[in-house]
VMD Tcl script that draws the C-alpha trace (Angstrom):
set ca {
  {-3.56 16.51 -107.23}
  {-0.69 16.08 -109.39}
  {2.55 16.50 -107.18}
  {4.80 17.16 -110.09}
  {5.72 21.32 -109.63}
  {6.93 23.60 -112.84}
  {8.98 26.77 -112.91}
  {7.30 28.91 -115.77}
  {9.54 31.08 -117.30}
  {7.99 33.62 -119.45}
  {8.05 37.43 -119.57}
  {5.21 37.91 -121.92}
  {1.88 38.04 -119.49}
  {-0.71 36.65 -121.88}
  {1.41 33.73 -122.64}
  {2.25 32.64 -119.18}
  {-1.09 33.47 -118.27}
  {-1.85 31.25 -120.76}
  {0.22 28.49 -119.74}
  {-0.40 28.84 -115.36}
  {-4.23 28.67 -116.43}
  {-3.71 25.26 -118.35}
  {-1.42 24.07 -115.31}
  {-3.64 24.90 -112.39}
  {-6.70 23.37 -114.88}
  {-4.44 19.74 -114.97}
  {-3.79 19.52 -111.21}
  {0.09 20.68 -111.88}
  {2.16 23.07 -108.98}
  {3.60 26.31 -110.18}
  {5.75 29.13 -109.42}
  {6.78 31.60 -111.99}
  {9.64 34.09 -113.44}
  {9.25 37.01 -115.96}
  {13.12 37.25 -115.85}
  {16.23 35.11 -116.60}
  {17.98 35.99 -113.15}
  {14.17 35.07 -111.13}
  {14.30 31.72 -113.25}
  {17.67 30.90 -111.72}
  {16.91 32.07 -108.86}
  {13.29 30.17 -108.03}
  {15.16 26.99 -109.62}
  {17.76 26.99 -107.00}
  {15.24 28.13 -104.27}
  {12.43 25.55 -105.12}
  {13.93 23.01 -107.29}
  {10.86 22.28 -109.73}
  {10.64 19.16 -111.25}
  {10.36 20.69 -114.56}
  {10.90 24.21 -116.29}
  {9.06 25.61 -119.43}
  {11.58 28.07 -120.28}
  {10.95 31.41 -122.95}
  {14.82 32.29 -124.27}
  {13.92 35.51 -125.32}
  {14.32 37.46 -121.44}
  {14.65 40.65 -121.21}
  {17.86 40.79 -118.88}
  {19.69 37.76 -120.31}
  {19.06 35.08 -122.89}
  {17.30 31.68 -122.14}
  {20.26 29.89 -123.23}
  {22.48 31.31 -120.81}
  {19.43 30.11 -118.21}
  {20.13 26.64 -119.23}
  {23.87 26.62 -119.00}
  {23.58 28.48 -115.19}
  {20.84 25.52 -114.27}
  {23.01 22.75 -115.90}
  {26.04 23.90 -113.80}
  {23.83 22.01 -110.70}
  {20.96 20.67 -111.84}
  {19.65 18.07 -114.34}
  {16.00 19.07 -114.00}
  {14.07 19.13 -117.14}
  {14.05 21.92 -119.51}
  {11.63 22.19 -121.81}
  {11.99 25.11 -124.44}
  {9.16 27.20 -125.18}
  {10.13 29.73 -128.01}
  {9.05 32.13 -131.14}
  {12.48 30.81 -132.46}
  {12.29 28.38 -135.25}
  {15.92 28.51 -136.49}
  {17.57 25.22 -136.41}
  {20.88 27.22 -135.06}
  {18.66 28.21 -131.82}
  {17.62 24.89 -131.47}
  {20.73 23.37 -131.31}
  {22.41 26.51 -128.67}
  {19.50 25.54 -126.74}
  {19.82 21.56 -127.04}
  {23.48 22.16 -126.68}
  {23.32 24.00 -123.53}
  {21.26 21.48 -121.55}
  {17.49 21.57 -122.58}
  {15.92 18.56 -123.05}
  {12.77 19.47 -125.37}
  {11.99 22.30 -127.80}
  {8.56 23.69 -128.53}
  {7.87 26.49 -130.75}
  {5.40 29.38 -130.33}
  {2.74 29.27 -131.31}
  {1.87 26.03 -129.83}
  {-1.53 24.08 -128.38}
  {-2.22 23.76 -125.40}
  {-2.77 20.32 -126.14}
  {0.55 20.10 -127.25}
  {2.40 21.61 -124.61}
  {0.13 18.57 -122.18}
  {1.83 16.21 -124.02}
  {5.42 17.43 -123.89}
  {4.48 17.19 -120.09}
  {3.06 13.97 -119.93}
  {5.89 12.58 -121.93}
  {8.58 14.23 -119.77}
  {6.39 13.12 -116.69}
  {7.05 9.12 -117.98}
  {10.87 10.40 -118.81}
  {11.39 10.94 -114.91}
  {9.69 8.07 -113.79}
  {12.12 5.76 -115.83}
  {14.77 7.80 -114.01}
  {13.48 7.21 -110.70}
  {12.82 3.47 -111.88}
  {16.63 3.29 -113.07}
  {17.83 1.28 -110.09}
  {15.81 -1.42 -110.73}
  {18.28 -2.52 -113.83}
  {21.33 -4.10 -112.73}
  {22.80 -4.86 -116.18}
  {25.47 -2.46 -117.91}
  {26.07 -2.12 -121.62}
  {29.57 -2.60 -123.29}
  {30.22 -1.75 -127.19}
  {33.40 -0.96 -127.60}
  {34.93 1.90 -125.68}
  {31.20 3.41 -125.19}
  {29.72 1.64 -121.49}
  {26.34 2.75 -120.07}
  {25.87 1.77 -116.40}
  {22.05 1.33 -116.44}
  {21.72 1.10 -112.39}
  {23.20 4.54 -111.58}
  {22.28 6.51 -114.93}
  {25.46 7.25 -116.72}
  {27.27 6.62 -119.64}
  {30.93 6.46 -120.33}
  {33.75 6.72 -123.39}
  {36.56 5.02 -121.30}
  {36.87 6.45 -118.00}
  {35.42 9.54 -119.50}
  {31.38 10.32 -118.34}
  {29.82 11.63 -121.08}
  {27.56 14.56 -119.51}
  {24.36 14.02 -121.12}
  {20.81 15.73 -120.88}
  {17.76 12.95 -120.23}
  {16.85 13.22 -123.04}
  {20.06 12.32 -124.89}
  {20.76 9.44 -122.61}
  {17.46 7.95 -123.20}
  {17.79 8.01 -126.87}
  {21.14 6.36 -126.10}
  {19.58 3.70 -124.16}
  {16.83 3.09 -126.97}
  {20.22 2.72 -129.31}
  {21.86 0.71 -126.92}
  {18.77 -1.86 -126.15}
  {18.38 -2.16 -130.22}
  {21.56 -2.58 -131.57}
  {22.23 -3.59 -134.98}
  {18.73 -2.63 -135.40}
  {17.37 0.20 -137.40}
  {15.45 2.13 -135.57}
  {12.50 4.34 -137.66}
  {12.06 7.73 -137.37}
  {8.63 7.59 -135.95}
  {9.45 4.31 -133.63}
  {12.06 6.56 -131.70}
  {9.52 9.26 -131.30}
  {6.66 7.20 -129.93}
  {9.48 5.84 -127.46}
  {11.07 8.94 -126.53}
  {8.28 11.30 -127.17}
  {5.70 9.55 -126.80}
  {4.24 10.98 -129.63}
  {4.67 10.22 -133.87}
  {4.32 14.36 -135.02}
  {5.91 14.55 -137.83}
  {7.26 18.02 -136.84}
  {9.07 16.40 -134.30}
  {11.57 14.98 -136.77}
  {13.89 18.03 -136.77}
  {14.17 18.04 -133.39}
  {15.46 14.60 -133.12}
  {17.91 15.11 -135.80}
  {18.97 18.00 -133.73}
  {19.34 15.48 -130.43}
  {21.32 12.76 -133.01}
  {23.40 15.96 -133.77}
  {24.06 16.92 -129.72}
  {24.55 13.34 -129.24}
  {27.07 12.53 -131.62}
  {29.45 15.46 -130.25}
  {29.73 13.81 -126.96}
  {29.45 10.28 -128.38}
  {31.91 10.53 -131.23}
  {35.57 11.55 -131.62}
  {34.43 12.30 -135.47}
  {30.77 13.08 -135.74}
  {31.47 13.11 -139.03}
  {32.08 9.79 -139.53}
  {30.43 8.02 -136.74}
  {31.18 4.70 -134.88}
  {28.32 3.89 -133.04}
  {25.10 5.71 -134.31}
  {24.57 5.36 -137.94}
  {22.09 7.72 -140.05}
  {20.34 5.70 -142.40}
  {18.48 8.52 -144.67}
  {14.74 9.20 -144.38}
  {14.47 5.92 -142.60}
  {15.95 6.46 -139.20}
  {19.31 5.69 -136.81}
  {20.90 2.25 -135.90}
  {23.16 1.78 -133.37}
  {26.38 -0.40 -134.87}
  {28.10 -2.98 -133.01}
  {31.83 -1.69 -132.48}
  {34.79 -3.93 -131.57}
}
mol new
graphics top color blue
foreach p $ca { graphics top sphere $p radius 0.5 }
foreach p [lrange $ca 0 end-1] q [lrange $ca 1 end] { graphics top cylinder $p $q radius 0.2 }
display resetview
């Protein structure tokens, strides 16, 4: 039995239908919200170890969701919308979530997005066992407790952001390929993918740089990838 439990999110009953069926069918735990107040309500009461999250609720928006969760919680959030604007993506990515997948989507898909977050929180959990910190410049990521820092200042980051720091971090100098970051972070090479990790390099930046518009540390290298640069 897999021990892992999800808060399912979803007002439309075919779709969540859809997506408790393919749960119970792969061993997961469930509980489930048609509404944006239930979802914060059921995350606070059961703490899930993962939410698949609709943003179109009928009593307030997904995004909002998020940024109630975030204000206590770092539990995964992965996005499960109709919206395919990059603009949503990026409210959503900016409020806290830490995946994005658009409707309609596989089932076999949505498995993977699990499995992949699934690995994602057991590097978490296996955090403590690195004792080394990383130091480039102002920008310091304390590997044993999980956080990253500009100066004194922690930079608040969703999993996912801080593990595509980390990949950064562990490469630098390096370029780092589109599709190598994806198998690492996703788990996965979908070429689809692609905009959403320009939209995470986007997120990133924000809290990484004082001028995301002319970055220190992450450089874009066009239709190739990202490299993190070695800063004095």
């Amino acid at each position: 039995m897999n021990k892992l439990q999800i808060l399912v999110v979803e007002d439309d009953t075919p779709i969540r239908n859809l997506i408790t069926t393919t749960l119970k069918a792969h061993d997961y735990r469930f509980i489930t919200s048609a509404s944006g107040q239930g979802a914060v309500m059921e995350s606070a009461s059961h703490n899930p170890d993962i939410i698949l999250l609709d943003l179109g609720l009928p009593d307030i928006d997904g995004v909002e969701v998020i940024r109630r969760i975030r204000s206590w919680s770092n539990v995964p959030i992965i996005v499960i919308s109709a919206r395919t604007e990059d603009n949503d993506k990026i409210d959503a990515l900016d409020a806290g979530a830490d995946d994005y997948l658009t409707k309609p989507f596989s089932v076999e898909e949505l498995l993977a997005r699990l499995r992949v977050t699934q690995r994602r929180l057991a590097l978490m959990q296996n955090v403590n066992n690195e004792q080394a910190t990383y130091q480039n410049g102002q920008l310091r990521i304390d590997y044993a407790v999980g956080c990253a820092y500009i100066g004194e200042d922690e930079l608040h980051l969703t999993a996912m952001e801080y593990k595509l720091l980390c990949l950064l971090a562990r490469n630098t100098g390096k370029v780092l390929t589109h599709r190598f970051i994806l198998q690492n972070v996703w788990g996965s090479s979908w070429e689809n993918d692609i905009g959403s990790l320009r939209v995470f390099m986007a997120t990133l930046r924000k809290k990484l740089e004082t001028a995301p518009g002319s970055p220190r540390y992450i450089q874009t290298h066009i239709g190739v990838g990202y490299r993190m640069q070695k800063v004095e």
